[in-house]
C-alpha positions as CSV (number, residue, x, y, z in Angstrom):
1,X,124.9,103.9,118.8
2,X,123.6,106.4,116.3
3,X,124.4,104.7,113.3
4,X,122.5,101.4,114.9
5,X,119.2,103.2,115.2
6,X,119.6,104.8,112.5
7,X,120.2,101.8,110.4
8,X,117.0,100.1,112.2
9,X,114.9,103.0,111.3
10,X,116.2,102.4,107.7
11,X,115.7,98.7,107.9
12,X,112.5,99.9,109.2
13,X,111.1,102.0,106.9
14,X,112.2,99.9,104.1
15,X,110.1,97.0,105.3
16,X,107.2,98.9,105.1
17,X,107.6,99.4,101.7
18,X,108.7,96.1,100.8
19,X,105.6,94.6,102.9
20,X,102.7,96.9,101.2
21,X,103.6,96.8,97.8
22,X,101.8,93.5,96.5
23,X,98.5,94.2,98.2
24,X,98.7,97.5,97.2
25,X,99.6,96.5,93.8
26,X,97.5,94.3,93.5
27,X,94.5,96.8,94.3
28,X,95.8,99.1,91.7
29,X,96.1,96.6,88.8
30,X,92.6,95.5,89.7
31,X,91.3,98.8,89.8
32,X,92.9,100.0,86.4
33,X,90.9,96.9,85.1
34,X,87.7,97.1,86.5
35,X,87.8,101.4,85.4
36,X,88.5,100.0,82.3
37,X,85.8,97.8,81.9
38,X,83.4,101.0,83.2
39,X,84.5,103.0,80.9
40,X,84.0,101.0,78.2
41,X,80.3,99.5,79.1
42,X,79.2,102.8,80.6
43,X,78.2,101.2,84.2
44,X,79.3,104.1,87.0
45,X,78.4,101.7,90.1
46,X,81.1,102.7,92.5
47,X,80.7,99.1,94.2
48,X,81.9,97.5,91.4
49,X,85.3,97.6,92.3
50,X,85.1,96.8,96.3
51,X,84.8,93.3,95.8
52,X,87.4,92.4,93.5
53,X,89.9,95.0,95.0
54,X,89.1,93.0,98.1
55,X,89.7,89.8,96.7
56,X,92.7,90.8,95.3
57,X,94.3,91.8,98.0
58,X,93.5,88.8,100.1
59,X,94.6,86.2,97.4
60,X,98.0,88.3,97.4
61,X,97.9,88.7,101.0
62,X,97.7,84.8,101.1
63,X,100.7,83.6,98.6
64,X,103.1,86.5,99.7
65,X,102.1,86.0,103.1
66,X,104.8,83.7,104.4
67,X,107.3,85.5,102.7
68,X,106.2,89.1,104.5
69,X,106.0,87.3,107.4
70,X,109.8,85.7,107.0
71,X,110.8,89.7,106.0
72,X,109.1,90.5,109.4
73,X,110.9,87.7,111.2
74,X,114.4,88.8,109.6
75,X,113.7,92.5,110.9
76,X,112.7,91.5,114.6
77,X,115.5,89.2,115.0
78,X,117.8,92.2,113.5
79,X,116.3,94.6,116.0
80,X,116.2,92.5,119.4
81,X,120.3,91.3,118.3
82,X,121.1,95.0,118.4
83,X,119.6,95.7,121.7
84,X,123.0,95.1,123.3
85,X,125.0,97.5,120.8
86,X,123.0,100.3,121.9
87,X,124.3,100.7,125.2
């Protein structure tokens, strides 16, 4: 019983990760690039990297989508076919 919650809490955690990483990669690529770009034409407007940090994330948000949502999908399926194991 133990080793089942504990293996959902792993399965768990590790979908977090696996879930955030390309919008959040995404936002830090774009944001390396657009500091770049300040740095090098001197313009400090700390705007300028809202928008495309934004649009970044929602074009990744929309091509990874279906396969975060099939990694969500797996995990729910793995969590309510325990449900018996745990008592």
């Amino acid at each position: 019983m133990e080793e089942h919650i504990l293996q959902i809490a792993r399965e768990g955690l590790y979908l977090v990760v696996i879930a955030s990483g390309p919008p959040l990669l995404a936002s830090v690529v774009i944001g390396l690039i657009v500091s770049v770009f300040q740095a090098t034409t001197q313009i400090q407007e700390q705007t300028l990297t809202f928008v495309p940090k934004l649009v970044g994330v929602f074009l990744t948000l929309a091509i990874a989508g279906p396969w975060i949502g099939s990694q969500l999908v797996r995990f729910t399926r793995l969590v309510f076919e325990g449900f018996p194991n745990l008592f």
